[in-house]
N, C-alpha and C positions, 0 to 999 in steps of 0.2 A: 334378050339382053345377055351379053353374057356374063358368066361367074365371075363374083368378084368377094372370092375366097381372103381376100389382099383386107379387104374393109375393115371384117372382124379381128384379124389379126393386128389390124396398124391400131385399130382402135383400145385394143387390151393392151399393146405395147407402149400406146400412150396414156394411159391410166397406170401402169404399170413406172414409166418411166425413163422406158429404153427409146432415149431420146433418136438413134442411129435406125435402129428395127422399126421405129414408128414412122419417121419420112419415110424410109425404102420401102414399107407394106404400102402406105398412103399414097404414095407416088405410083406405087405397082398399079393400086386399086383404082385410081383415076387414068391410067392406060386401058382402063374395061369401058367405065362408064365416068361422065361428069361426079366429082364429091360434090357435096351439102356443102355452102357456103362457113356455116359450123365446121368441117372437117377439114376446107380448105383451111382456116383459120388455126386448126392444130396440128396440119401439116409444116404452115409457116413456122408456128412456136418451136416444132421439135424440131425441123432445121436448122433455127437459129440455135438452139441448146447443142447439137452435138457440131455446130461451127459448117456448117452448109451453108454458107451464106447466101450463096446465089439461087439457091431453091430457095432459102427465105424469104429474100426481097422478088422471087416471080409469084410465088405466093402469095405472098402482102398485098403486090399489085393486084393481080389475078381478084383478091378476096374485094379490094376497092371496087373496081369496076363493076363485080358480082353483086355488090349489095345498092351498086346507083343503075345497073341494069334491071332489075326488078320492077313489073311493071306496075308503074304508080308505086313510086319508093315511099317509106313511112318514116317519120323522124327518127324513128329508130333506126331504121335503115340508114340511114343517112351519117347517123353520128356515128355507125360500126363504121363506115365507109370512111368516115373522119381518123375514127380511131387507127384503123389500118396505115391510113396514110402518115399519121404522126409517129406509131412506132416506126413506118422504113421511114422514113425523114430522119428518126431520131438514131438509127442505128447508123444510116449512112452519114452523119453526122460524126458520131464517134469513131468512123472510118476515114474521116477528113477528106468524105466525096461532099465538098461543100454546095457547088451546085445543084446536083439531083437531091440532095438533103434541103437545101432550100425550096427546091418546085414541089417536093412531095407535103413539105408543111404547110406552104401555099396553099395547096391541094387542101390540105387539113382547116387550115385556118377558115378556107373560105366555105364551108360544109360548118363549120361550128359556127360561125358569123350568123347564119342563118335561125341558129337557135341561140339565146344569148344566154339561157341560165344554164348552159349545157354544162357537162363537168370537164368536156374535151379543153372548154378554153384554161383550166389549169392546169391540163400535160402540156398546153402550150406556150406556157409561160416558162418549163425548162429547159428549153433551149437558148430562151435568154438570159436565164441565169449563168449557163456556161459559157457565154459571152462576156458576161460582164466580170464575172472572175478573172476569165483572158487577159478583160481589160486593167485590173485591179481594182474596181467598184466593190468595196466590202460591201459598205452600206446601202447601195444599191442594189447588189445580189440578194443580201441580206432580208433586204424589203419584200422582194418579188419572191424570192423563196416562203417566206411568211405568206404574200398574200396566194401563194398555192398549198401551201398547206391548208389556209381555210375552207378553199374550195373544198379542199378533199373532205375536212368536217362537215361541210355543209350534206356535200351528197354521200357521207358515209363510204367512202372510199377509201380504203386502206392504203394501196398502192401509190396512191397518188399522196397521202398523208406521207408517207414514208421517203417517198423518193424526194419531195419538197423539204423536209426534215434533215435528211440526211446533206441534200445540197445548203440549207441553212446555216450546218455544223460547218461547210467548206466556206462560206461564207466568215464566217467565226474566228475560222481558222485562218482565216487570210488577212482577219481583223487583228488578228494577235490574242484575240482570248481565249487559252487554251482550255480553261474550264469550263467555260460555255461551250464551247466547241464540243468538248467530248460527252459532256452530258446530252447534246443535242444527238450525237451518235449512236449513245446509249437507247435513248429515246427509240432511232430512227431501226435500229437492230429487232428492238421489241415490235413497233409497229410492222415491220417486214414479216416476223413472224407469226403475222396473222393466219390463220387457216383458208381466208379468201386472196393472200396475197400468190400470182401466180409465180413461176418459178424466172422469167425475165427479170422483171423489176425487182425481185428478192435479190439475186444475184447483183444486178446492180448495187444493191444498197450496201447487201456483206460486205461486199468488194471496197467499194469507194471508202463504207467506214473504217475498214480494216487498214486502207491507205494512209486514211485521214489521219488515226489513232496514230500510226507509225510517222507520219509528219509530225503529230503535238511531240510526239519526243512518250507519249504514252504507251511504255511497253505493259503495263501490267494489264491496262486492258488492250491493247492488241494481243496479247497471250489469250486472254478469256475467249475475244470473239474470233479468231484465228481457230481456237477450238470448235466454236457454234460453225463456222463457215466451211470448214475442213469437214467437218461429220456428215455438214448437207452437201457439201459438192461430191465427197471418197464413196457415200451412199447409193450414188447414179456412177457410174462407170462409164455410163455414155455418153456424159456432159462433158463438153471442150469449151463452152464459151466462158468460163470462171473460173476451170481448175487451171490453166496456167497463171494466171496473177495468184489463184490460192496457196498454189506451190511455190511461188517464188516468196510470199510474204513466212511460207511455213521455212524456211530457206531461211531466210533473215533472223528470224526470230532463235532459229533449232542454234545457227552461229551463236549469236550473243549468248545463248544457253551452254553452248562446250560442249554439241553431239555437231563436230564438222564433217563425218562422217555420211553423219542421216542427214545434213543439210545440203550436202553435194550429192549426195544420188536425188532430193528433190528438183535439185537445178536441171540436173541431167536428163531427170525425167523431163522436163519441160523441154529441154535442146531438144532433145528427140521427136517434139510431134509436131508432124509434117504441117498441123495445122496451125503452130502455135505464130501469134501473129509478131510482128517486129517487135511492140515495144515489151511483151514477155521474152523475149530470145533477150533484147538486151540485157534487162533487168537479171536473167536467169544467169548468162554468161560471165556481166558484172559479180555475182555474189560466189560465181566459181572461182573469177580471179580472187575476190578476199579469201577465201578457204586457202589455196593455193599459194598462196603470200602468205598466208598464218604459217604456213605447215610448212615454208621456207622451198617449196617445188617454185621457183621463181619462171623458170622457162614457161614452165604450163601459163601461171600467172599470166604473164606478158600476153601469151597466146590468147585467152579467157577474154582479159579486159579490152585488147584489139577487137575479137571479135563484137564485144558490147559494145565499141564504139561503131564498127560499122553496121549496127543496127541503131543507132540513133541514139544512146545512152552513154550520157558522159562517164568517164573511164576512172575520172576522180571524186574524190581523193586518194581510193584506192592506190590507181598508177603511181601519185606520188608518192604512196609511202613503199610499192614495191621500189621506185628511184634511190629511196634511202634508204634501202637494206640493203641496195647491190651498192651503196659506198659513191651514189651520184646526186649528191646532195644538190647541187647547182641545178641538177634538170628539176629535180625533184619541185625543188623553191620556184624556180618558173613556173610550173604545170600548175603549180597550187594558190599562186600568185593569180596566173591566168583566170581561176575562178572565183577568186575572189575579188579582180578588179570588174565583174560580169555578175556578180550575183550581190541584189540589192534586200531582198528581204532577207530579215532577221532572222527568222527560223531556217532558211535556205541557208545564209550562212552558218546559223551554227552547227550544221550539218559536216564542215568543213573545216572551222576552227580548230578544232583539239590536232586534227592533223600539221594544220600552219605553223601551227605552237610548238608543234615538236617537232619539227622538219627547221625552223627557226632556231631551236634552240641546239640542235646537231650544227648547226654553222657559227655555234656562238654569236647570234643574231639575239642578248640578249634585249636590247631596246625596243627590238622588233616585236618577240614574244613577250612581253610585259605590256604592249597595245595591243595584241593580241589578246591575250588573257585577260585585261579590263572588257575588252568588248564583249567577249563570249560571257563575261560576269552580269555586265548589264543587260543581255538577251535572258540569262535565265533571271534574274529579279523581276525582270520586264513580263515573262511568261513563266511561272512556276512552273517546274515539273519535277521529278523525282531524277530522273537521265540526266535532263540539261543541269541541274543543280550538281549533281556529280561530276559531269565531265568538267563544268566550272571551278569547282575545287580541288580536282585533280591537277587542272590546270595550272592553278595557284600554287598547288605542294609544290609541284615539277619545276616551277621558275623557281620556287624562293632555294630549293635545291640546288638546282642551276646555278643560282646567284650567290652561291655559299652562305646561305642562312638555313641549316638543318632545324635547327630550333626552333623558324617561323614554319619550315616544311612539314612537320611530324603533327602538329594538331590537324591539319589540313589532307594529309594523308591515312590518317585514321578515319578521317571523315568517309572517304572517300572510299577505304578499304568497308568501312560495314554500310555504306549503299549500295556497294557491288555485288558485299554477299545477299542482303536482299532483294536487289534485284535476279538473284539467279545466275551471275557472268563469271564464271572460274578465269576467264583468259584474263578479262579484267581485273578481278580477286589479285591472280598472280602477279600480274606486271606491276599493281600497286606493292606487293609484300616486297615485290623487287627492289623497288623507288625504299620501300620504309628500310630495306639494309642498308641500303647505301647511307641512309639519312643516320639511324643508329650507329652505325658505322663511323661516320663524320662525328657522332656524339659522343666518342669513347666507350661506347653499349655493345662492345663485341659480342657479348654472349647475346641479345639478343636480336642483332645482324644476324647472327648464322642461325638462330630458329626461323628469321622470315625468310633468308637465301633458301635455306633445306626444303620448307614449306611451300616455296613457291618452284623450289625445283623438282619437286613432285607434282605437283600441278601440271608445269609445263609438257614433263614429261609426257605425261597420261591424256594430257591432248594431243599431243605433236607437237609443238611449237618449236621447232628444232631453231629459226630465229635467235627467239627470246632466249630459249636454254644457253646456244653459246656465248649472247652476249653478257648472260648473268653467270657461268664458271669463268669468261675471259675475264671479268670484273673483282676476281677472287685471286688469292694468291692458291697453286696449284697445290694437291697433297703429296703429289709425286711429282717432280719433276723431269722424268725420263724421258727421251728422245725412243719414239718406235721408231723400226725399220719398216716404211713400206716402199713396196716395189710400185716402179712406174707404171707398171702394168694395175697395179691395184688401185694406185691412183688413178687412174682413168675410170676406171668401176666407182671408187667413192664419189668424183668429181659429175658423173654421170646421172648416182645415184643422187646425190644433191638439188641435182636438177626436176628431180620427178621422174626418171624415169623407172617403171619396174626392170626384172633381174631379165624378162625377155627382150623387153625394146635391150637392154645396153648390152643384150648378145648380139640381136640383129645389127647395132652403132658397129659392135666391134670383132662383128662376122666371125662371132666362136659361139660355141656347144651353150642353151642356157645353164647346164650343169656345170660347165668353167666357169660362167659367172659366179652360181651359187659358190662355188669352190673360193673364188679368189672373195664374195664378201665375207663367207665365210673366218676365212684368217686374216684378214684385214680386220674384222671386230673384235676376232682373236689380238690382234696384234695390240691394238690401241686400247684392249679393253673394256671393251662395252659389249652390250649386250641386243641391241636391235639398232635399225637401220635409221632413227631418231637418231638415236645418240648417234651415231656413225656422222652421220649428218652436222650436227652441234660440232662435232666434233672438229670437221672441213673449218666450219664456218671461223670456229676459236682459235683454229692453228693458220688460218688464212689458207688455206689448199686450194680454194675454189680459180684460183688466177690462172694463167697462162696456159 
């Protein structure tokens, strides 16, 4: 027989972890001799963990056949053979290869048939659950996921408790009860972490819950378990099949938090790997355009959320609010219109509301945003949450602002300012302390107008928002009013620079030395007085430079 040195090795690298080292030893090692139908088994697992999918699903098979080839197969035998067939069922499923997903749970189905108190028939009850979610059956998903969690009580099965828990909470979620829901997540995290649960259906459940969490509008605990799912994915280095959705949710969150920075090299890491699947590229690209549109780099933006859309992820609301910073309000109001004449659930919507609202109210649309802002009121009374109750009352400052009632605006923006600070959101923080100058402002409260303008123009600064910064000194009367001298030349550097690009692209743009650039940003910040390429920036935006 020969050596097969591969064995020992594939088999510590998967005790160990190294999901990439364990297929490639494993696969080496059965180029010598036939594995143990056991080894083919964790050949398949560590495939699908470092995203080899096509060695997963020959393995899977491979392990099927193996355990009904056995001569004179044993119930046990039989139901591995089931079990086999149901995980690639269930993964080509999630892959929307819906026929060979449907033959191989046939396959399953009809192997579990044959035993009736098997436990196999409650992983086979989730795939109908994710059907009938498709379909909108709350209460029907709802059912079926209950009656597979009992299963899993019944035979002591972690995995399968969990994963039935966790689709119960999407269930829940779909119901509109946001509390039930995320307890049911809670739940479904803990049972995941059991020491028998293996690292597939773990990941599944992190994942989905983390999703889930981030649909209820439940940032605080998406923060908590975004932390539990980040420590178990960052832990394995070799793991592909969960660290792009982890990294993009880590993305989302790091944003709302005001580290845009650390949330765009998360995205980036995800564009970058070759294996990462469509609807993570979208999602990742989507959350680069928001960065990108924060920090007022609108070309990239533009570039960012195209690309998300040509991986399958709608571009808005985002796209529409990058429309209304470039001063296109009209496309903007379509693009956002468009999703909203297409999106019928509540929670979907309000995902999109706060945008409508203000993209409305920039057109002086205010009858428009005033049915806006009752709806998005009656989604969060309807579904408590700590997010939606803010965005709701933000909403409300902002119109009665709009509609020149500072007086009704100013309780409501108070509101609004101390749920931001506890939820963690400086960009938010600011842009409310923005809204409260104006509103003191409107009150005759100058002195303290310019405590919340100063306050929030230190914020903006120290994130970037180059945006928001010039629309809140363009809203001010100026300290100086002096006209700078810039040369055309430098203008083209600022107008560049505005765009996102560094000081090397806008050499390469303008086929001179990158040290002329430095040179000409140099005295151009000189010139206007500022002191970094933010302000420089603000600066464009406030004096209108960016045209022609």
């Amino acid at each position: 027989m020969p050596e097969r040195t591969d064995l020992g090795a594939g088999l510590v690298a998967f005790a160990e972890r190294r999901w990439d080292d364990a297929c490639t030893l494993l696969g080496g090692a059965e180029a010598a001799a036939p594995l143990l139908l056991d080894q083919l088994e964790m050949l398949a697992r560590a495939a699908a963990l470092c995203g080899r999918d096509d060695e997963a699903f020959d393995a899977l098979a491979r392990t099927y056949h193996g355990y009904l080839a056995v001569e004179a197969p044993t119930d046990a035998d039989e139901l591995r053979a089931a079990r086999a067939a149901f995980w690639l069922g269930y993964r080509l499923g999630s892959l929307h290869e819906r026929g060979r997903s449907h033959a191989w749970l046939a396959r399953s189905a009809e192997l579990a048939n044959r035993h009736p108190g098997a436990v196999e028939h409650g992983y086979l009850l989730l795939p109908g659950i994710h059907h009938l979610l498709h379909l909108g059956d709350a209460a029907g998903s709802a059912a079926t996921a209950a009656e597979a969690v009992a299963i899993g009580f019944r035979h002591s099965d972690a995995e399968l408790q969990a994963l039935g828990t966790q689709l119960r909470g999407r269930a829940l979620l779909a119901d509109g009860l946001l509390d039930a829901a995320v307890d049911a997540f809670g739940e479904a995290m803990l049972l995941a972490a059991d020491d028998s649960v293996t690292e597939l259906p773990r990941g599944l459940v992190y994942c989905s819950v983390l999703d889930g969490c981030q649909q209820a509008f439940a940032v605080e605990r998406a923060r908590e378990w975004a932390e539990v799912l980040s420590d178990w994915a960052l832990a394995q280095p070799q793991l592909l099949l969960f660290t792009g959705r982890c990294r993009v949710h880590r993305a989302e969150l790091l944003c709302l938090g005001g580290a845009w920075q650390a949330a765009l090299a998360e995205a980036e890491t995800v564009i970058a790997n070759p294996r990462a699947e469509a609807h993570e590229l979208g999602a990742a690209n989507y959350q680069r355009g928001e960065i990108y549109r924060l920090r007022g780099e609108f070309a990239l933006a533009e570039v960012a959320y195209r690309d998300a859309n040509d991986c399958g992820h709608d571009p808005h609301p985002g796209l529409a609010l990058l429309r209304l910073a470039e001063g296109r309000a009209d496309d903007a109001a379509a693009g956002i219109g468009r999703v909203l004449a297409t999106t019928e659930q509540s929670l979907s919507r309000a995902q999109v509301l706060p945008a409508a609202i203000e993209i409305a109210l920039t057109r002086g649309a205010i009858a428009d945003a005033a049915a806006l802002s009752a709806e998005l009121d009656r989604i969060a009374q309807a579904h408590p949450s700590t997010l939606l109750e803010t965005l709701a009352v933000q909403a409300s400052g902002l119109l009665a602002l709009a509609d020149g009632r500072p007086a009704d605006a100013l309780p409501q923006l108070r509101r609004a300012q101390s749920a931001w600070v506890d939820l963690d959101s400086p960009y938010y923080v600011a842009r409310v302390r923005t809204l409260l100058g104006e509103c003191l402002s409107a009150l005759g409260d100058g002195e303290g107008a310019r405590w919340e303008q100063t306050a929030a123009e230190a914020a903006l600064v120290r994130l970037g928002a180059a945006p928001d910064l010039a629309r809140l000194r363009a809203g001010r009367p100026a300290a100086d009013s002096r006209q700078y001298a810039i040369t055309p030349r430098e203008l083209q550097v600022l107008r560049l620079a505005a765009s996102g690009l560094t000081n090397k692209a806008i050499a390469t743009e303008l086929q001179v030395s990158t040290r002329t650039v430095d040179r000409h940003m140099s005295e151009l910040m000189r010139r206007i007085g500022v002191s970094s390429r933010v302000a420089a920036t603000a600066y464009a935006y406030e004096h209108g430079l960016l045209g022609g």
